[in-house]
C-alpha positions, -999 to +999 in steps of 0.1 A: -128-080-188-103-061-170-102-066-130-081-038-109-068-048-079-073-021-045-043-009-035-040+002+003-016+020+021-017+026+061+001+056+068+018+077+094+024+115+097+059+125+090+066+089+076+092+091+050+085+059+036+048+064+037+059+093+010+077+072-010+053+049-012+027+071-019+053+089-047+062+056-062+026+046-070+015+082-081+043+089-107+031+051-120-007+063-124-016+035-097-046+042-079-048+038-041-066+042-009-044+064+016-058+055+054-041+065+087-026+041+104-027+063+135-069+074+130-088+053+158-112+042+129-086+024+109-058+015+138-078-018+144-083-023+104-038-015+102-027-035+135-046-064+118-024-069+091+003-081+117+031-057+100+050-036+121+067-011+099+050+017+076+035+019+058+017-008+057+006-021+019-018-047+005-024-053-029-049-077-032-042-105-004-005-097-006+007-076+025+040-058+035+055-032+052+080-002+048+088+014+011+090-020-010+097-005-047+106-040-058+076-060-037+053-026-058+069-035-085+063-071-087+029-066-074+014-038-091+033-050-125+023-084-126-013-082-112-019-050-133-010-068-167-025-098-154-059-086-150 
C-alpha cells in the first residue's frame, strides 16, 4: 500500500523563493497544497509553524523555511520511495 505524504507550502505574493519552491516541486510531478501565508484564514495556521522565512514547507511533520532544494530533496525523495 502506497502512503503519500501532503506537501504544504505557505506562501507570499512576489516571493521569489515561494516560486521556486513551487517550480521545484512541479517540474518533479510532486503534488502540493499552495496556502497564503498572508490570507487571514491561514496566517494563524503559517505563524504556527514558528518559521520565519518563506515559504514556509512541511512535508509530513518535517518543517522548514525559504527555497530548500536539498531539504525537498531529501524529503520528498526519501519519503516518496519510502512509502
Amino acid at each position: 500500500m502506497t502512503t503519500q505524504l501532503t506537501v504544504r507550502v505557505y506562501t507570499k505574493p512576489n516571493c521569489m523563493q515561494c516560486r521556486l519552491t513551487k517550480t521545484w516541486l512541479a517540474k518533479r510531478g510532486v503534488p502540493f497544497i499552495e496556502d497564503d501565508a498572508t490570507d487571514p484564514q491561514t496566517i494563524a495556521a503559517a505563524q504556527a509553524l514558528r518559521v520565519m522565512a518563506a515559504p514556509i514547507v512541511t512535508i509530513g511533520d518535517v518543517v522548514f523555511g525559504g527555497f530548500r532544494p536539498d531539504l525537498l530533496e531529501q524529503h520528498v525523495s526519501t519519503k516518496e520511495k519510502a512509502a
